[in-house]
PDB file of N, CA, C and O in Angstrom:
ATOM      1  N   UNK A   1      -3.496  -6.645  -7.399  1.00  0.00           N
ATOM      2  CA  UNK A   1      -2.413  -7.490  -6.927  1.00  0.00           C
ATOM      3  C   UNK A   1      -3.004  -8.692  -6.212  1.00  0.00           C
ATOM      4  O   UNK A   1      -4.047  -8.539  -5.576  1.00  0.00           O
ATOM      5  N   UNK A   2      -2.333 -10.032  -6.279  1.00  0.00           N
ATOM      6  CA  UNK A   2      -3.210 -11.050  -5.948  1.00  0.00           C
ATOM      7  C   UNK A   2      -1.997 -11.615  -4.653  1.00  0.00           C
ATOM      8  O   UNK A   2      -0.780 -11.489  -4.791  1.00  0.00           O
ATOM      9  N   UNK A   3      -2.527 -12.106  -3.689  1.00  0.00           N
ATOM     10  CA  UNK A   3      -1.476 -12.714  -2.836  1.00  0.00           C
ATOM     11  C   UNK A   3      -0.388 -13.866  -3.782  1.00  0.00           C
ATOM     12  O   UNK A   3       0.825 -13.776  -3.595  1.00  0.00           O
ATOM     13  N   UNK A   4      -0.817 -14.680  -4.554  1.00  0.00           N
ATOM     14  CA  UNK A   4       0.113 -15.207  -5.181  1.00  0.00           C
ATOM     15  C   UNK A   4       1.236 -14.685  -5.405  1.00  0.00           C
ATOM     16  O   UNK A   4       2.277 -15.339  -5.471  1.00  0.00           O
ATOM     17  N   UNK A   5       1.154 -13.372  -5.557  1.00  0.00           N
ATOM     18  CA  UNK A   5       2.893 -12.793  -5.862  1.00  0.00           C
ATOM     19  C   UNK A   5       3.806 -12.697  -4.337  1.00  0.00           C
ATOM     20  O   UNK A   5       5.015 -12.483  -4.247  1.00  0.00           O
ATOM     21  N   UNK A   6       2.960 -12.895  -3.355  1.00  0.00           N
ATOM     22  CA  UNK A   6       3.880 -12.220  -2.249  1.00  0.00           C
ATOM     23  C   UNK A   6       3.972 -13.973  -1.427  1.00  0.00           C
ATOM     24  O   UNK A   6       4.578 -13.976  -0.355  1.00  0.00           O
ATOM     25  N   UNK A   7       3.455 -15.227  -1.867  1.00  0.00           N
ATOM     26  CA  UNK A   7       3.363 -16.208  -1.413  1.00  0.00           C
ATOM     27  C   UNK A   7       4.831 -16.851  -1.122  1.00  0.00           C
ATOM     28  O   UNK A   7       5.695 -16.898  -1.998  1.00  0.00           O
ATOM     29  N   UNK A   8       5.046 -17.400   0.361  1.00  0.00           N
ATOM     30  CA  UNK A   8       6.541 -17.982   0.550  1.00  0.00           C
ATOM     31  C   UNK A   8       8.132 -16.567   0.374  1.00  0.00           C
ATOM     32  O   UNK A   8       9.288 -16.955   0.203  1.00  0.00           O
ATOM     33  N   UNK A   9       7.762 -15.064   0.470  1.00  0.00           N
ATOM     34  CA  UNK A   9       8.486 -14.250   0.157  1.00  0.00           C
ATOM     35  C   UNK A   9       8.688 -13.770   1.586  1.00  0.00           C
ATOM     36  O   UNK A   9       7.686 -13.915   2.286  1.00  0.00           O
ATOM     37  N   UNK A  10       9.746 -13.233   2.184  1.00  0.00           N
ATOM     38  CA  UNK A  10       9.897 -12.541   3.476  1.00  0.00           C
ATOM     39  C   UNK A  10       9.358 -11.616   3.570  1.00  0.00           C
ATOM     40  O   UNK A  10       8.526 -11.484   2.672  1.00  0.00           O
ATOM     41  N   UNK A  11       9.397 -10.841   4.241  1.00  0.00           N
ATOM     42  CA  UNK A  11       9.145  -9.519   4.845  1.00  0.00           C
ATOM     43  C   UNK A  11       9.448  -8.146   3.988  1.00  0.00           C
ATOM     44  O   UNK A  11       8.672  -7.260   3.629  1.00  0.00           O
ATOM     45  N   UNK A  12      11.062  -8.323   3.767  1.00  0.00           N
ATOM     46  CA  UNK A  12      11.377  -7.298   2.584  1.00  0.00           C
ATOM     47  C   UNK A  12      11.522  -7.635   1.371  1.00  0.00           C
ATOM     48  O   UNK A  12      12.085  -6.806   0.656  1.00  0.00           O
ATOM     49  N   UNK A  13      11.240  -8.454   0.976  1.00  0.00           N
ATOM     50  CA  UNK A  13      10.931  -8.871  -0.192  1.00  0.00           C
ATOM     51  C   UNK A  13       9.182  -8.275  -0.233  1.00  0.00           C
ATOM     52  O   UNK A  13       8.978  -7.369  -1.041  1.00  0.00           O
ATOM     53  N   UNK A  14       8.258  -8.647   0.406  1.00  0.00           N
ATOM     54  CA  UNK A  14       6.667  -8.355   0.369  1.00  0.00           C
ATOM     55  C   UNK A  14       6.749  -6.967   0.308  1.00  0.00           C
ATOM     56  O   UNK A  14       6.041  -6.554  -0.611  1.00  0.00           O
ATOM     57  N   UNK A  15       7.261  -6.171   0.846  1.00  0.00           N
ATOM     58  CA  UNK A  15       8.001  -4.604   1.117  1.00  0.00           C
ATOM     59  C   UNK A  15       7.871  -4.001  -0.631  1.00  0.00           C
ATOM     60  O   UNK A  15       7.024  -3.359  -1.253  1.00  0.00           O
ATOM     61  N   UNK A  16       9.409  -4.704  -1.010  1.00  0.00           N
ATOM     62  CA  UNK A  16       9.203  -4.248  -2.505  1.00  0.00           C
ATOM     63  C   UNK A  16       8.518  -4.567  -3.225  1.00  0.00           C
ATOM     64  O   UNK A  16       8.700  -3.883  -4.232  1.00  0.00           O
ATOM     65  N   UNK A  17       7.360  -5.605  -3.437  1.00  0.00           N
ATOM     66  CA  UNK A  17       6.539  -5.739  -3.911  1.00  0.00           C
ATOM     67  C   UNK A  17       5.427  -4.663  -4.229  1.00  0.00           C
ATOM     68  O   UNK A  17       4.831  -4.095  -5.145  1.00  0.00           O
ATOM     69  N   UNK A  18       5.590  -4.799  -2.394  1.00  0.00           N
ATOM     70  CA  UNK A  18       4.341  -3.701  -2.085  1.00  0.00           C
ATOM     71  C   UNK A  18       4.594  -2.578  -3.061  1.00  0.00           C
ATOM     72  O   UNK A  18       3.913  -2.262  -4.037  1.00  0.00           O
ATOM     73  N   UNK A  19       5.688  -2.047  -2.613  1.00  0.00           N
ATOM     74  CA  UNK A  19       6.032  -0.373  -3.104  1.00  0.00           C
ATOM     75  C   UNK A  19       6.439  -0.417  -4.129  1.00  0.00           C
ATOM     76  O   UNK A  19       6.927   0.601  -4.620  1.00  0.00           O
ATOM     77  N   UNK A  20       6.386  -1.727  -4.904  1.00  0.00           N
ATOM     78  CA  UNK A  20       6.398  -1.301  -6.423  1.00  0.00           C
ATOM     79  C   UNK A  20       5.322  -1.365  -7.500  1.00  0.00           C
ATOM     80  O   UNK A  20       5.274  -0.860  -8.622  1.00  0.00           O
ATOM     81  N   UNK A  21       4.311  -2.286  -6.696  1.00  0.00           N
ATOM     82  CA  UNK A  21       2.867  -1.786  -7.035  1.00  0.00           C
ATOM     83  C   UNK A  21       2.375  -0.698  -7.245  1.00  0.00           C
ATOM     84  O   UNK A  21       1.836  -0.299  -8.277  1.00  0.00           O
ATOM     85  N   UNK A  22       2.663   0.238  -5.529  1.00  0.00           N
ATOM     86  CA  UNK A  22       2.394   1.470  -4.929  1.00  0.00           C
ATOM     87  C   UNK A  22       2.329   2.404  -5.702  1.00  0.00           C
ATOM     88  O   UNK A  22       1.525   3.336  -5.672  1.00  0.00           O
ATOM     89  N   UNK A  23       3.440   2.149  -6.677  1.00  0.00           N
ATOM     90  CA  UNK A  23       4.025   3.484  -7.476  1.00  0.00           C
ATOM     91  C   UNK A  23       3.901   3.014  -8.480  1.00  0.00           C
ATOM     92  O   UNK A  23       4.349   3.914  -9.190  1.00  0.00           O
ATOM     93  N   UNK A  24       3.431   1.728  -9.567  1.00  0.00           N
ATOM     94  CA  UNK A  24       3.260   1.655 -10.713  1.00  0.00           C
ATOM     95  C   UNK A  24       1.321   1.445 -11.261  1.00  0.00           C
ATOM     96  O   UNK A  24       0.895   1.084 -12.358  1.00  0.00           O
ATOM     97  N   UNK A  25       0.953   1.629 -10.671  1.00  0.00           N
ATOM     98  CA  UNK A  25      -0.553   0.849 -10.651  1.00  0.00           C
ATOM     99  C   UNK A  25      -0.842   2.351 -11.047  1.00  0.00           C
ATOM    100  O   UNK A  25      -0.208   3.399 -10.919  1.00  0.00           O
ATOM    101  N   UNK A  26      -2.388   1.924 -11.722  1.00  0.00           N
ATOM    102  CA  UNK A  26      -2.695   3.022 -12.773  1.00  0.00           C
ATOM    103  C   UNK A  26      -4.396   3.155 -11.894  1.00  0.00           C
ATOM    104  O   UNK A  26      -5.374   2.415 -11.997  1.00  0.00           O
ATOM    105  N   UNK A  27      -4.201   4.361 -11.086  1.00  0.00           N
ATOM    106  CA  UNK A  27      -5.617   4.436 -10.346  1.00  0.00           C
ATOM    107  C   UNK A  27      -7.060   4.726 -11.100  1.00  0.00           C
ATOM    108  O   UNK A  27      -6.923   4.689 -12.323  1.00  0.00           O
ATOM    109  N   UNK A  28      -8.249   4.973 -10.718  1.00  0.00           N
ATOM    110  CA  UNK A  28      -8.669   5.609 -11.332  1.00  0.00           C
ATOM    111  C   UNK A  28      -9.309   6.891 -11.688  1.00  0.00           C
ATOM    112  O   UNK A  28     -10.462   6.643 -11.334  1.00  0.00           O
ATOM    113  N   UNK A  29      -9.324   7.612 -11.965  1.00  0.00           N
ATOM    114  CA  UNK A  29      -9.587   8.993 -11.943  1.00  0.00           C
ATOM    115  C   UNK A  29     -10.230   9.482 -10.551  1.00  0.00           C
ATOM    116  O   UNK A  29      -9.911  10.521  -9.971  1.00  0.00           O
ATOM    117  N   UNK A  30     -11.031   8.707 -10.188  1.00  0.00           N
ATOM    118  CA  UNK A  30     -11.427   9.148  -8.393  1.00  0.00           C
ATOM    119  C   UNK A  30     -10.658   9.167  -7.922  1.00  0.00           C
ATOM    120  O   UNK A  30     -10.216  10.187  -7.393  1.00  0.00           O
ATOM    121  N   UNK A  31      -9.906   7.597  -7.865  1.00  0.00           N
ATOM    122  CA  UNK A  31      -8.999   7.794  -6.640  1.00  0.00           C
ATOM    123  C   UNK A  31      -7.903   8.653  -6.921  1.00  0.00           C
ATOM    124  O   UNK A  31      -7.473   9.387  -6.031  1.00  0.00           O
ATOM    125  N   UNK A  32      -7.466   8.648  -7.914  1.00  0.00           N
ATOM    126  CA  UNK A  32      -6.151   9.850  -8.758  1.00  0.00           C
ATOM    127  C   UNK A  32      -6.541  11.033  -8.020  1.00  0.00           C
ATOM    128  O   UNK A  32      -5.703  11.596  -7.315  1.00  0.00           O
ATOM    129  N   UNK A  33      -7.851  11.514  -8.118  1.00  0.00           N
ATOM    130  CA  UNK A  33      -8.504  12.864  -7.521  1.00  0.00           C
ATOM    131  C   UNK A  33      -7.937  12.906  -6.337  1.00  0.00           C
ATOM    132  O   UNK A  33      -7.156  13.748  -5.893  1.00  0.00           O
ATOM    133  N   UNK A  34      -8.431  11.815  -5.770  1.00  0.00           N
ATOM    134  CA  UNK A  34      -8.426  12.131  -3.628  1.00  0.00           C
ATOM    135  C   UNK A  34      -6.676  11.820  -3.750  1.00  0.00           C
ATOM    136  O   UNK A  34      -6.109  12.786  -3.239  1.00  0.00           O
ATOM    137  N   UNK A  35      -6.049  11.188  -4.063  1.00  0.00           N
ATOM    138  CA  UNK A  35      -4.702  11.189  -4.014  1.00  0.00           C
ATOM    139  C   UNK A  35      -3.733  12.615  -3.608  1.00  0.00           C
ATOM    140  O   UNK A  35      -2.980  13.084  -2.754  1.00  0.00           O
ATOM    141  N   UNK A  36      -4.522  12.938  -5.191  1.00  0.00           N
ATOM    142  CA  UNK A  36      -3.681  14.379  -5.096  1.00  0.00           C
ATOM    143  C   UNK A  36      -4.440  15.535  -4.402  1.00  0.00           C
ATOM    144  O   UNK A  36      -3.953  16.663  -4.317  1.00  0.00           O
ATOM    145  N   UNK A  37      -5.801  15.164  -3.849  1.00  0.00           N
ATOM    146  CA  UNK A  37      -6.270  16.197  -2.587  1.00  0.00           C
ATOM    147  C   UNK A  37      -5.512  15.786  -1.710  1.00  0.00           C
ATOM    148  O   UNK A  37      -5.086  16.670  -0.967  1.00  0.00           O
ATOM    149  N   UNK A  38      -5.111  14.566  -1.468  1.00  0.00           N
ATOM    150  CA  UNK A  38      -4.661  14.184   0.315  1.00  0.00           C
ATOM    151  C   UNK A  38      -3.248  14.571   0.294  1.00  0.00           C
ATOM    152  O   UNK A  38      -2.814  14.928   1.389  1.00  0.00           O
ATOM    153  N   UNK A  39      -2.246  14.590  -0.902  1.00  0.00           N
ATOM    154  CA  UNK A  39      -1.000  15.032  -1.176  1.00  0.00           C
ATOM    155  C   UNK A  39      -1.200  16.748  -1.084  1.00  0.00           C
ATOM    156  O   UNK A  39      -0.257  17.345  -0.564  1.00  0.00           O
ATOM    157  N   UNK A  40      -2.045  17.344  -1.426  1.00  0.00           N
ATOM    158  CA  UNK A  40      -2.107  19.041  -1.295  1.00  0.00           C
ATOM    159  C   UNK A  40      -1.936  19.261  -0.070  1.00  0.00           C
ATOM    160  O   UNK A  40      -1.018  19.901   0.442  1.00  0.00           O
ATOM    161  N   UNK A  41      -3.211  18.501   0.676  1.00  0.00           N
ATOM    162  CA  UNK A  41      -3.887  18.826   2.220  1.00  0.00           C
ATOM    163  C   UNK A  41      -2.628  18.826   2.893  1.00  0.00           C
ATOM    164  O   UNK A  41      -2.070  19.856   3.273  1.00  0.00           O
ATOM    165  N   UNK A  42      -2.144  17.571   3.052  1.00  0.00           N
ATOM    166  CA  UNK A  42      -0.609  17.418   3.249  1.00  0.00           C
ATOM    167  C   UNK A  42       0.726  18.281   3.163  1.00  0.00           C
ATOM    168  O   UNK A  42       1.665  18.387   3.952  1.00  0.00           O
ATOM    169  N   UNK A  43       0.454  18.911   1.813  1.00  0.00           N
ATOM    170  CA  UNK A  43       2.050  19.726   1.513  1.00  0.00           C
ATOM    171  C   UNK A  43       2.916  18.609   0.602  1.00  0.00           C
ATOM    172  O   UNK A  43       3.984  18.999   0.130  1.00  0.00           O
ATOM    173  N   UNK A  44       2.496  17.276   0.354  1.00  0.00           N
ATOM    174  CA  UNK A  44       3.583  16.330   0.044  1.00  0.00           C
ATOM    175  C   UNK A  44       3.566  16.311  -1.386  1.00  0.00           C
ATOM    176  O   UNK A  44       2.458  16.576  -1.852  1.00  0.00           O
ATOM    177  N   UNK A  45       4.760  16.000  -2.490  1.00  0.00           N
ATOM    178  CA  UNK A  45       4.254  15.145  -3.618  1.00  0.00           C
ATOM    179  C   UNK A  45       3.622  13.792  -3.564  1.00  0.00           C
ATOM    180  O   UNK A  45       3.561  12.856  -2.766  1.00  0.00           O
ATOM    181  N   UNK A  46       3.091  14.148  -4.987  1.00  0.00           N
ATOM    182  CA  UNK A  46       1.935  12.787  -5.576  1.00  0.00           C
ATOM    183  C   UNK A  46       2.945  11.855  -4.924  1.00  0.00           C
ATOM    184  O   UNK A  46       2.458  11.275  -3.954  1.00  0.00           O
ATOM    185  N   UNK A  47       4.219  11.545  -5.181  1.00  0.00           N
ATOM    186  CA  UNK A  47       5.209  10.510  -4.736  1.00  0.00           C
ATOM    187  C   UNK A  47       5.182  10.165  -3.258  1.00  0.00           C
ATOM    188  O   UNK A  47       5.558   9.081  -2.813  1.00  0.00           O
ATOM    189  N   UNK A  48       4.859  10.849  -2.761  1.00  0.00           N
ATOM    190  CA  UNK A  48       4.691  10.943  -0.962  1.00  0.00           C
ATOM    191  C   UNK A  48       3.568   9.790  -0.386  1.00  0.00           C
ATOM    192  O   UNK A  48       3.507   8.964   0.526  1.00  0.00           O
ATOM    193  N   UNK A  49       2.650  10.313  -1.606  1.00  0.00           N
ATOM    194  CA  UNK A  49       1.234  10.004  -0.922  1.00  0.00           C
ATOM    195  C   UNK A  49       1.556   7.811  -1.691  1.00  0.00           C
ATOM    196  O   UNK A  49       1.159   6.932  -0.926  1.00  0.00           O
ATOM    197  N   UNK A  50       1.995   7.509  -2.599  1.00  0.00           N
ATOM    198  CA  UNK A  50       2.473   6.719  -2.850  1.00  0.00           C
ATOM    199  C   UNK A  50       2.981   5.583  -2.322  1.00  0.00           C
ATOM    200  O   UNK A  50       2.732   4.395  -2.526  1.00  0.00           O
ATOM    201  N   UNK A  51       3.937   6.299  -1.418  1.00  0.00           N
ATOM    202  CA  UNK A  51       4.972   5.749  -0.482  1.00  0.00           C
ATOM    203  C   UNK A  51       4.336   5.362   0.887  1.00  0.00           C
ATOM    204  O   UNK A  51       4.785   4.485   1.626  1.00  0.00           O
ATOM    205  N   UNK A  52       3.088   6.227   1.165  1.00  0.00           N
ATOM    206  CA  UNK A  52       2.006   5.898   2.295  1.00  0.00           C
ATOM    207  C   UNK A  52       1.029   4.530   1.807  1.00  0.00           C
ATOM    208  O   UNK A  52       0.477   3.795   2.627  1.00  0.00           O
ATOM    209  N   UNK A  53       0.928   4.334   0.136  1.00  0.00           N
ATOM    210  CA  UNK A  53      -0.139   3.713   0.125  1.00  0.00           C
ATOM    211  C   UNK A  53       0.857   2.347   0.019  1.00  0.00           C
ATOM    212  O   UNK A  53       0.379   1.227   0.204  1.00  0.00           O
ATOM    213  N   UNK A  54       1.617   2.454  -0.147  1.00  0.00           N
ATOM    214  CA  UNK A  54       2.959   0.781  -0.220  1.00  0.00           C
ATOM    215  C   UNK A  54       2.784   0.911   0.680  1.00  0.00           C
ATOM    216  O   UNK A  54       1.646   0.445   0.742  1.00  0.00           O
ATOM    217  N   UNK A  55       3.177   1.440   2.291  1.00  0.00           N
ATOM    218  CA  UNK A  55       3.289   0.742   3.729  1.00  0.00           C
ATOM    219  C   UNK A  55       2.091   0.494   3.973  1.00  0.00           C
ATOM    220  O   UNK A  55       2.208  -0.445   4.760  1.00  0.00           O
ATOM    221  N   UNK A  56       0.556   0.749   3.805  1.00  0.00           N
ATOM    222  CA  UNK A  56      -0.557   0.374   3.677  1.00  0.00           C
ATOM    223  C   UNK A  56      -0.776  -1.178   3.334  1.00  0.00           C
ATOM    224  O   UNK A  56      -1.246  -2.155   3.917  1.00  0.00           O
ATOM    225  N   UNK A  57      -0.113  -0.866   1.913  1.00  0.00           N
ATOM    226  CA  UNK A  57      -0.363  -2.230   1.386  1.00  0.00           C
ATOM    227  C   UNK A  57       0.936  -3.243   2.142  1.00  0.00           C
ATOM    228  O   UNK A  57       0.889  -4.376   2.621  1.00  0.00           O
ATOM    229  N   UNK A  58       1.664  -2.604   2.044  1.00  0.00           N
ATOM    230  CA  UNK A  58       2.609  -3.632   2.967  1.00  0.00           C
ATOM    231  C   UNK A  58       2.216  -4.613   4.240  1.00  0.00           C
ATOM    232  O   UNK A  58       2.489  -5.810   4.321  1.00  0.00           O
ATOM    233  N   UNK A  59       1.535  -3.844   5.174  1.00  0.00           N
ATOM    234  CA  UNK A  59       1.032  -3.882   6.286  1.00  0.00           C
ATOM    235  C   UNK A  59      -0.140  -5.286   6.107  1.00  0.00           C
ATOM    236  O   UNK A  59      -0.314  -6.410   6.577  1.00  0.00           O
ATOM    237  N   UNK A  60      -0.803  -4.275   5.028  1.00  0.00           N
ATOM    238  CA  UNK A  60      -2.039  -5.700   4.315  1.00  0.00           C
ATOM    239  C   UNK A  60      -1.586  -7.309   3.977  1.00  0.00           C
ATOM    240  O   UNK A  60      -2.135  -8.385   4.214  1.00  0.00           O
ATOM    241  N   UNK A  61      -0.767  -7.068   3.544  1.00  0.00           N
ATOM    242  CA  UNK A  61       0.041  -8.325   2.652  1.00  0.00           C
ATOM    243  C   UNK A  61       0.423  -9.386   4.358  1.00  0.00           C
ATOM    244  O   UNK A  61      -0.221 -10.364   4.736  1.00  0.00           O
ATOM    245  N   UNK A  62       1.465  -8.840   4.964  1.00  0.00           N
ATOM    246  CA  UNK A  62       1.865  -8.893   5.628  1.00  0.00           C
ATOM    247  C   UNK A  62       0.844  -9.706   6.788  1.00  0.00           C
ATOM    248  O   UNK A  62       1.108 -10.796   7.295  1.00  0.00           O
ATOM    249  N   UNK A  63      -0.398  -8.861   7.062  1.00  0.00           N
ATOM    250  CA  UNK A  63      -1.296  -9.640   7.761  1.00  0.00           C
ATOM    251  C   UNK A  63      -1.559 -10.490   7.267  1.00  0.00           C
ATOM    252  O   UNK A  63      -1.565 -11.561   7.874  1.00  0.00           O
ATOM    253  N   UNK A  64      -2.078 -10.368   5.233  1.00  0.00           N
ATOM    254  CA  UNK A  64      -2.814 -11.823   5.474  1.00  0.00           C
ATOM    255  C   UNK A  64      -1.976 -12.839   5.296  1.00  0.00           C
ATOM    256  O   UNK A  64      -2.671 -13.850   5.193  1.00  0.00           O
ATOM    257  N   UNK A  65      -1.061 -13.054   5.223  1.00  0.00           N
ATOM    258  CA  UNK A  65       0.044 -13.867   5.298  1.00  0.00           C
ATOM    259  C   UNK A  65       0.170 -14.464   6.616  1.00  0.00           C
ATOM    260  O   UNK A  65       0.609 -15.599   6.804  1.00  0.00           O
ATOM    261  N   UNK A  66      -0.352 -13.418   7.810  1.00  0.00           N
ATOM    262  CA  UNK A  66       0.037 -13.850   9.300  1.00  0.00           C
ATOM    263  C   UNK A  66       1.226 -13.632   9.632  1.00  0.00           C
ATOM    264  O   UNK A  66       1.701 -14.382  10.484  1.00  0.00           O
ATOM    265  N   UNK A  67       2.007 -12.630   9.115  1.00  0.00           N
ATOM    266  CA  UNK A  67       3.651 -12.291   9.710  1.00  0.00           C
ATOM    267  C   UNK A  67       3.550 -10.704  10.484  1.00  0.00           C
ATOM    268  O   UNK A  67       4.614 -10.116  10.676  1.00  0.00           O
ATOM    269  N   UNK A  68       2.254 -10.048  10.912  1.00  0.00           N
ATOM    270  CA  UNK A  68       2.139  -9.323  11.823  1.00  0.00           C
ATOM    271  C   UNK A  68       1.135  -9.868  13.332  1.00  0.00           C
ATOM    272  O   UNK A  68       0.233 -10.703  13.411  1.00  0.00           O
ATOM    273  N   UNK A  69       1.493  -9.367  13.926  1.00  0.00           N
ATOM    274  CA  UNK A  69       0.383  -9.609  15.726  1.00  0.00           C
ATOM    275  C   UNK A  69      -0.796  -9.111  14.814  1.00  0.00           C
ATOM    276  O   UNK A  69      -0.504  -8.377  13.869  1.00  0.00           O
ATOM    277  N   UNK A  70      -2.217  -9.486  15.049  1.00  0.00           N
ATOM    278  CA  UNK A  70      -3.558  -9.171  15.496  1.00  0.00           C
ATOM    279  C   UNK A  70      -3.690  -7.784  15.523  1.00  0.00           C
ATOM    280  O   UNK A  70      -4.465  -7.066  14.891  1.00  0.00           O
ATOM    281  N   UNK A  71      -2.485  -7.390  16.665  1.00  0.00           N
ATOM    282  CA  UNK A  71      -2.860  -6.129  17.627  1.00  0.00           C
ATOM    283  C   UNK A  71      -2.310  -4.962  16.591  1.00  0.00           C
ATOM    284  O   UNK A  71      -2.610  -3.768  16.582  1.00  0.00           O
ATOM    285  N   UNK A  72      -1.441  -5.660  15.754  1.00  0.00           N
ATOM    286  CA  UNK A  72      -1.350  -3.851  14.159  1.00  0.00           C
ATOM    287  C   UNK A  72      -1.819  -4.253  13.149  1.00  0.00           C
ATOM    288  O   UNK A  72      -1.365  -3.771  12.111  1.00  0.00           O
ATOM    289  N   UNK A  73      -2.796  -5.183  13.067  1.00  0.00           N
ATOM    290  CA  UNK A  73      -3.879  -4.935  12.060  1.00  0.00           C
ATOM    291  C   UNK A  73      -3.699  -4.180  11.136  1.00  0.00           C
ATOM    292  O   UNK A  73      -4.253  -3.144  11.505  1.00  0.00           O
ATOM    293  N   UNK A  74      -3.179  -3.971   9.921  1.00  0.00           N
ATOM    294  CA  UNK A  74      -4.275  -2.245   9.313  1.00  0.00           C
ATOM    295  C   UNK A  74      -5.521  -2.668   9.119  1.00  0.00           C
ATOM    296  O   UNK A  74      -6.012  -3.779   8.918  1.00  0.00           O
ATOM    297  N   UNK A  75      -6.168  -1.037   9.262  1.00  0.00           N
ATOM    298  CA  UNK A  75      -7.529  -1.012   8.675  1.00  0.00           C
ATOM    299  C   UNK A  75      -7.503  -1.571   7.021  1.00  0.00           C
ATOM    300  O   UNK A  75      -6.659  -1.624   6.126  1.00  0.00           O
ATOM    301  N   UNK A  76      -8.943  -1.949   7.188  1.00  0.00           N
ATOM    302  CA  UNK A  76      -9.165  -2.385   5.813  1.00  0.00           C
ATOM    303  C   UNK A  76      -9.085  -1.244   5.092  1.00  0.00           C
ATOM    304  O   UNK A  76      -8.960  -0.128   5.596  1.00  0.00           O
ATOM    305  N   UNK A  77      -9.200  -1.640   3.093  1.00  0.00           N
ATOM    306  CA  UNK A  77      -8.815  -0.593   2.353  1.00  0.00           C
ATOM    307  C   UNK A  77      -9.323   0.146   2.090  1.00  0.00           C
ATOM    308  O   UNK A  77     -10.299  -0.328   2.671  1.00  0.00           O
ATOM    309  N   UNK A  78      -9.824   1.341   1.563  1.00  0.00           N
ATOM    310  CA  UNK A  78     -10.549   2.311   1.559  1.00  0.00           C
ATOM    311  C   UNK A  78     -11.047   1.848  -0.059  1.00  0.00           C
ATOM    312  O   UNK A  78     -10.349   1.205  -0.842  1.00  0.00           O
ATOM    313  N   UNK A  79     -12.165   2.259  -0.267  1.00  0.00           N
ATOM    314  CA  UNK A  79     -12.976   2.330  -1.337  1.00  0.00           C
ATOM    315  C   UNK A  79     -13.776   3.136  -1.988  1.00  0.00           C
ATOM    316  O   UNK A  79     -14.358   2.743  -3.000  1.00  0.00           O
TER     317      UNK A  79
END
């Protein structure tokens, strides 16, 4: 996903973006792996763990845009 899509868009608009990435993006077999370990560890569905990685990315977008404080940052992305 490139910031161009979320450029000049509000808040909930960047939102559904996010979470429709979240849930359509095609991982790759690693990360597919740890997904559905962190959804077991959890108790949650694959869909759960999903819905964590859109407010993630939400959060991301959101900073680099500059429409959150400094002070809620997210951490960078995992790799």
């Amino acid at each position: 996903m490139t910031l161009d899509k979320t450029e000049g868009k509000d808040q909930f608009e960047i939102q559904a973006i996010a979470f429709e990435h979240a849930f359509n993006f095609d991982p790759s077999q690693e990360l597919l792996a740890r997904m559905r370990a962190s959804a077991f560890d959890k108790g949650l569905e694959l869909e759960g763990v999903g819905r964590v990685l859109g407010v993630v990315l939400r959060d991301r977008i959101l900073s680099e845009h500059g429409l959150l404080p400094s002070s809620t940052r997210p951490p960078a992305v995992m790799t």
